[in-house]
VOFI-710916 format. One record per residue (C-alpha): residue in one letter; x, y, z. Coordinates in steps of 0.2 Angstrom, whole numbers, padded with zeros to 4 digits, always signed. Layout:
N
AXYZ/...
END
This chain:
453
X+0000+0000+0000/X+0016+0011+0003/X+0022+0010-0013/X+0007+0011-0023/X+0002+0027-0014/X+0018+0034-0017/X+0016+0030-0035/X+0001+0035-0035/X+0008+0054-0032/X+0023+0053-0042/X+0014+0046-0058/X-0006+0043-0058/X-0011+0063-0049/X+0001+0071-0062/X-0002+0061-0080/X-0021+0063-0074/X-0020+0084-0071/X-0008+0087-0088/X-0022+0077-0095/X-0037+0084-0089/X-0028+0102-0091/X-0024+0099-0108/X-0039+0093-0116/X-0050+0107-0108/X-0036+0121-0116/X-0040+0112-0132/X-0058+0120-0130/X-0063+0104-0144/X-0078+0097-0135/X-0082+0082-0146/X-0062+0078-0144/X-0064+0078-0124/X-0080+0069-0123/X-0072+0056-0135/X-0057+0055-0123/X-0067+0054-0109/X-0079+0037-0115/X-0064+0028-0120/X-0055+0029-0105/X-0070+0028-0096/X-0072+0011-0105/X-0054+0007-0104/X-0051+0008-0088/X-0068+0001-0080/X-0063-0016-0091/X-0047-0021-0082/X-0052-0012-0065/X-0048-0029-0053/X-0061-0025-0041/X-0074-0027-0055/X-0066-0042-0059/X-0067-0049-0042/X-0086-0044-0042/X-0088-0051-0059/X-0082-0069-0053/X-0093-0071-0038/X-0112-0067-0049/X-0118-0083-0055/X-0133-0076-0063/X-0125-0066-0077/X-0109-0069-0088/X-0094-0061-0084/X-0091-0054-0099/X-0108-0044-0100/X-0107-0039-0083/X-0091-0030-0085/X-0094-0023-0104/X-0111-0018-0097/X-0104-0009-0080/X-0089+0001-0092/X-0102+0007-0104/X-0109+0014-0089/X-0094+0022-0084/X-0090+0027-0099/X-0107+0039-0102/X-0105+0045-0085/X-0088+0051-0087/X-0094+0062-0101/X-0108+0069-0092/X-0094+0072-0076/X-0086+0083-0087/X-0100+0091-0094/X-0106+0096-0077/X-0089+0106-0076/X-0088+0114-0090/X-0107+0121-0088/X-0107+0123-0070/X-0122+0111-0068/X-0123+0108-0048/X-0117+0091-0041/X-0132+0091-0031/X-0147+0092-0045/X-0138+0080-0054/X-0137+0068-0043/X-0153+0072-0036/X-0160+0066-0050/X-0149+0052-0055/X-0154+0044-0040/X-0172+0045-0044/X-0173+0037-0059/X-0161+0026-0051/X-0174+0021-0039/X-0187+0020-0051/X-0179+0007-0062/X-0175-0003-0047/X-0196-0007-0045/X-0197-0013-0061/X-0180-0021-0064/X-0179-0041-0055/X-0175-0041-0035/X-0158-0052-0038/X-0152-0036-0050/X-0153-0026-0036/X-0140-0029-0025/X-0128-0033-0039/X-0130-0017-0047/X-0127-0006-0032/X-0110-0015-0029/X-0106-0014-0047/X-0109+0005-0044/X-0095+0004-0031/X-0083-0010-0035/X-0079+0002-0050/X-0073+0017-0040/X-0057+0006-0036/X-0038+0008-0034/X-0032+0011-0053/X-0048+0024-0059/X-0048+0035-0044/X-0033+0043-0043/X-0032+0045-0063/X-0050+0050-0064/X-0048+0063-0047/X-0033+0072-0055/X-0043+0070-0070/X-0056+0080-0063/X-0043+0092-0052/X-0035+0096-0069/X-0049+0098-0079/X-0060+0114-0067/X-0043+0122-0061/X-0041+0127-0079/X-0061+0132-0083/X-0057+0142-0066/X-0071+0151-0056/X-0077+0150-0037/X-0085+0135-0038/X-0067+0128-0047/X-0060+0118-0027/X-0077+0110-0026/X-0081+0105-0045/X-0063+0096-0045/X-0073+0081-0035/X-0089+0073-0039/X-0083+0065-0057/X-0081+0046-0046/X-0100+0050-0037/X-0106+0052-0057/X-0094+0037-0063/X-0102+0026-0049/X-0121+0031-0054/X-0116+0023-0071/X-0116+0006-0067/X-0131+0007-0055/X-0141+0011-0071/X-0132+0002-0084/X-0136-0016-0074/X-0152-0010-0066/X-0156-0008-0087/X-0149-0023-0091/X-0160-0033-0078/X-0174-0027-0087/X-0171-0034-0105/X-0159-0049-0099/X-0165-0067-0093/X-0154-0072-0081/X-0143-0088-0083/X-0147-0094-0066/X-0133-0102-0055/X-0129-0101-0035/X-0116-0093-0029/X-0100-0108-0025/X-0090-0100-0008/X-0073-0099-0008/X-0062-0112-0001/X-0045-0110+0007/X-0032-0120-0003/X-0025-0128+0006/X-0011-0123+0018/X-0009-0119+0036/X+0010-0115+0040/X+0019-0102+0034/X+0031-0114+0022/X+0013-0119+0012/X+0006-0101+0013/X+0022-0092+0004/X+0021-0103-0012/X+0002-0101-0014/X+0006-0082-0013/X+0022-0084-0026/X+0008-0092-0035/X-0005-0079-0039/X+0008-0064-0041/X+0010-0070-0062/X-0011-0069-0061/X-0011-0053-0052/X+0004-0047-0063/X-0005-0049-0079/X-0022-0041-0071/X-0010-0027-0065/X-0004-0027-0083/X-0019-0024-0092/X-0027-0012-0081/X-0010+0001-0083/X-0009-0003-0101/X-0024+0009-0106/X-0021+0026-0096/X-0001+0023-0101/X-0006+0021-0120/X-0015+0036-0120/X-0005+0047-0110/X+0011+0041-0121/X+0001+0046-0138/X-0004+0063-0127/X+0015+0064-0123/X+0023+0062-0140/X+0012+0072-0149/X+0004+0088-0137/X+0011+0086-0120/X+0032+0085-0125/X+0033+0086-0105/X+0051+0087-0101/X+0062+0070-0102/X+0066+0072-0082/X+0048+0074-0080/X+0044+0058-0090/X+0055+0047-0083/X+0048+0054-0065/X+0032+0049-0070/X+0037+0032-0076/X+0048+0027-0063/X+0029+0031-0053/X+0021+0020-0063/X+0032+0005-0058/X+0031+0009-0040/X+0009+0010-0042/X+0011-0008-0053/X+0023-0017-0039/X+0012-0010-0024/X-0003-0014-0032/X+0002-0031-0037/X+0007-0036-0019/X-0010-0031-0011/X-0020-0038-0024/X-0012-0057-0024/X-0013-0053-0004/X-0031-0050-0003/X-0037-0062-0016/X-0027-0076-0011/X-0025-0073+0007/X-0041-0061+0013/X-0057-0069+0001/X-0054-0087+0006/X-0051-0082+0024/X-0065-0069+0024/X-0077-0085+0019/X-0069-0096+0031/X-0069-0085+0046/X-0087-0079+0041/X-0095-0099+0039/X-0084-0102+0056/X-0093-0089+0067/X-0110-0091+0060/X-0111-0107+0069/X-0110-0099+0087/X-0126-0101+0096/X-0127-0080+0098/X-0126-0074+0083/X-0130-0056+0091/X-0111-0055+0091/X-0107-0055+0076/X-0115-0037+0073/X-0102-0028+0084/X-0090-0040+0076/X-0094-0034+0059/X-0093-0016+0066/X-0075-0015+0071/X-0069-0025+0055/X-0077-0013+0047/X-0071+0003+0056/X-0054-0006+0053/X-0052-0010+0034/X-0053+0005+0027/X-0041+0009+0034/X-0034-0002+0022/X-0041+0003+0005/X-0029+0010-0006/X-0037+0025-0015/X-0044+0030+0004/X-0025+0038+0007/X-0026+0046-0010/X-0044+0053-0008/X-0040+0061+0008/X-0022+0068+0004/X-0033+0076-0011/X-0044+0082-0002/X-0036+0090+0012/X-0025+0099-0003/X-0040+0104-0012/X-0047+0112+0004/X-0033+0120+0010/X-0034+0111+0026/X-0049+0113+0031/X-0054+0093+0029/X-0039+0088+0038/X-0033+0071+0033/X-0035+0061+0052/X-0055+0069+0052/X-0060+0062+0034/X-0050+0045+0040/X-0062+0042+0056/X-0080+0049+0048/X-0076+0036+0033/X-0072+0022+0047/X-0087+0026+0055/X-0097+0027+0042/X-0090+0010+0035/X-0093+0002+0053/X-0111+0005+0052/X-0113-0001+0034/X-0107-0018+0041/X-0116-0019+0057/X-0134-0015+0046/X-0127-0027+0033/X-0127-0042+0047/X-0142-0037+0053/X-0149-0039+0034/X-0141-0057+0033/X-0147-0062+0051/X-0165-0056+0051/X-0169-0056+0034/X-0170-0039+0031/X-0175-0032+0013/X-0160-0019+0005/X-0171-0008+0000/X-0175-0003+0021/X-0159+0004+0022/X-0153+0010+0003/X-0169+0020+0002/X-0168+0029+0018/X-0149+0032+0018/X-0149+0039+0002/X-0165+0050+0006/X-0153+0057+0020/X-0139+0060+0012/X-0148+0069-0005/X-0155+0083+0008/X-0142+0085+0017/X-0135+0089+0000/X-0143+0106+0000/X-0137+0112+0018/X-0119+0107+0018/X-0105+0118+0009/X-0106+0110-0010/X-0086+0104-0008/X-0091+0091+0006/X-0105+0086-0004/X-0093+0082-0019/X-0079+0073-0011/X-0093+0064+0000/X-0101+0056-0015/X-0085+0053-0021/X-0079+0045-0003/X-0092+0031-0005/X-0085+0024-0022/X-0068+0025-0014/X-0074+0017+0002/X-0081+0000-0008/X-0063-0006-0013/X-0053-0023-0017/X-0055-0025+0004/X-0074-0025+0001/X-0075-0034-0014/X-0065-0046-0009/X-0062-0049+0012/X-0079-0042+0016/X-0091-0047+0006/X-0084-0065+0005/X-0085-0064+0026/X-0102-0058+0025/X-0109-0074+0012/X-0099-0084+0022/X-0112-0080+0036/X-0126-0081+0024/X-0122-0097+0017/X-0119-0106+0037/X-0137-0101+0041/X-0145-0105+0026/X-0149-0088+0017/X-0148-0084-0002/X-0131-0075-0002/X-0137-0066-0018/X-0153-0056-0010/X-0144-0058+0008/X-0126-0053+0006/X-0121-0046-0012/X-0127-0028-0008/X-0114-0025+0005/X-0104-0015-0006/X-0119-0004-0011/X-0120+0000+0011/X-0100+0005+0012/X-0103+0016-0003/X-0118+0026+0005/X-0116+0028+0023/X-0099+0037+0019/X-0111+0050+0010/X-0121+0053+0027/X-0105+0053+0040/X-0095+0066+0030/X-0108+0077+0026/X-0112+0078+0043/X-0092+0081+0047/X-0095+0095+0033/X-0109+0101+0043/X-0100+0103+0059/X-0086+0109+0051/X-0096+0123+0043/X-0106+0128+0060/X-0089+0128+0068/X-0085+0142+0057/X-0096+0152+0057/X-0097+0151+0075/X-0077+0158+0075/X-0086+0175+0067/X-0075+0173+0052/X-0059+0171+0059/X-0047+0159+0048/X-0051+0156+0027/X-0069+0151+0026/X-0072+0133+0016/X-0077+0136-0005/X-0094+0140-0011/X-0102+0148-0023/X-0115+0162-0021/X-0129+0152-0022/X-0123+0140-0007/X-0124+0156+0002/X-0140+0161+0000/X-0145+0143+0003/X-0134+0143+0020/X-0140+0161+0025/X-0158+0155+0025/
END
């Protein structure tokens, strides 16, 4: 995780700003938009998280899953820039998003719905968020303005909607193949001379996924480079040498997670189910929870963005324990789902009621980067660790893990939206209280208004 965050700065933040920077100077919005649906596209194909997710649905073919989901990310990263060259508000456009959203989820089949809320966040993983960030970052600092610090984030909230739709669509016009999900198993080995060369094992695998998911956002940046960057040859080689540091990083958690953390997660998960009080694994599920993300990679990279972007006003510890908090709540409702039965729909609709209003209250920056925090929350942990540890519970007590336990990623992705809101709500109060000492957060004048009445 070390190295990949430090490649990530070195390499992914600055190829994704020059990026972002230069095509918006190009003022060619046919040009941009094409950019933006190919690597969209690109990028959401070889995401690993995705394929991870991919694996574990029975009822639909992998490939269709994953072309469907990066279709999806590919629209919605055109419509993410749009929004920042016109100045549309973050907060009507999702708003809305999340309305059809919900009305294509009564029509579309109940097993969609918990898949196509975890495809919504198992796409926001470790290789598109820093590219598509900076993308972002690069892309309003050069349109400029007030509104520029706030309009930077919000393009992984609109890349995560994508998906949602994209498979909620798909639900409606394809019969599914059937199929129940087939749990993990450990492979064998319980000492530390059979673990090492299970590991050793997985690192060509994980090597070639790591491959193929750099090979598209380096091709383009290369042909970028060659023919309209020409950045400096010390810059370059800056930027490569970052790039191998986010490939080897990236590789080792990967092979780590998938070979260590998804069997184990199923293991442990089928293991605690048969305890005569099940009450406990609720507060069990609660401190993995707060715990993991810790963990995620694109978490570090998100918050270290974020407290640039705000000029340190979002300091990097705060985000840290409102996103732990509001991921140790996703997991304690997410047992309750899977021990008592409980629908998705009880806890989706009434945490997303929540953190839509509280869209209109809060200073627009902490609505941006908390839509953005609940894609980035929902990573290769999740997809793999988490949600194998939860249908591990499911399948020891006899549930159906596709209504029970696939929507788990869809509850990290949205309680983050509530909690840091609410942090951005406090902070806001907080500042006002202070009379105006010290640089007050970014907004634009009709978040004013809307704060002053």
């Amino acid at each position: 995780m070390g190295l990949f965050t430090m490649g990530a700065d070195i390499a992914m933040i600055p190829m994704g700003e020059s990026l972002g920077s230069f095509l918006i100077k190009t003022r060619k919005l046919v040009l941009v938009m094409l950019v933006c649906f190919v690597m969209g596209v690109l990028i959401t194909v070889a995401e690993p998280d995705l394929q991870v997710l991919a694996q574990q649905v029975p009822m639909i073919p992998k490939s269709l899953l994953i072309g469907t989901v990066a279709l999806g990310v590919g629209v919605f990263l055109v419509c993410a820039f749009l929004r920042i060259v016109f100045r549309i508000p973050l907060a009507y456009m999702l708003m809305g998003l999340y309305l059809l959203v919900f009305i294509l989820a009564i029509f579309a089949p109940p097993d969609y719905l918990p898949v196509a809320f975890d495809s919504g966040g198992v796409t926001t993983g470790p290789i598109t968020v820093p590219f598509i960030m900076a993308f972002g970052i690069g892309l309003a600092a050069v349109r400029g303005g007030d509104s520029s610090d706030a309009d930077s984030f919000g393009l992984v909230a609109l890349c995560s909607v994508g998906p949602i739709l994209a498979v909620l669509l798909l639900g409606m016009f394809f019969e599914t193949a059937g199929g129940a999900y087939v749990p993990a198993e450990i492979e064998g080995g319980v000492t530390v001379g059979e673990v090492f060369p299970m590991l050793l094992h997985g690192f060509p695998h994980y090597g070639k996924d790591g491959l193929i998911a750099f090979s598209p956002i380096l091709a383009v940046f290369l042909i970028f480079q060659i023919f309209f960057l020409k950045h400096p040859a010390r810059h370059f080689i800056r930027i490569v040498v970052g790039l191998a540091y986010t490939f080897i990083g990236l590789i080792l958690f990967l092979t780590a997670a998938n070979v260590g953390f998804m069997s184990v997660g199923g293991a442990l998960g089928r293991e605690l189910a048969v305890l005569p009080y099940h009450w406990i694994l609720i507060p069990l599920a609660m401190v993995i929870g707060f715990f993991v993300v810790a963990a995620e990679p694109a978490v570090h990279v998100l918050k270290k963005k974020v407290e640039e972007v705000s000029a340190g006003a979002i300091s990097q510890r705060g985000m840290l324990i409102a996103l732990c908090i509001g991921v140790a709540v996703s997991l304690g409702l997410s047992m309750v789902r899977v021990l008592f039965g409980v629908p998705l729909w009880y806890f989706l609709l009434p945490g997303y009621v929540i953190s839509l209003t509280l869209m209109f209250i809060v200073p627009r920056i902490f609505t941006a980067i908390a839509f953005d925090s609940g894609g980035v929350a929902s990573g290769p942990m999740t997809a793999t660790f988490i949600l194998s540890f939860i249908i591990g519970v499911s399948d020891a007590l006899g549930g159906n893990p596709l209504t029970d336990a696939f929507g788990i990623v869809a509850m990290v992705a949205m309680t983050p939206l509530v909690t840091l809101q609410i942090l951005g709500l406090i902070a806001e109060i907080k500042r006002r209280k202070e009379d105006g000492e010290g640089e007050p957060l970014p907004m634009d004048d009709e978040e004013e208004e809307i704060i002053d009445f």
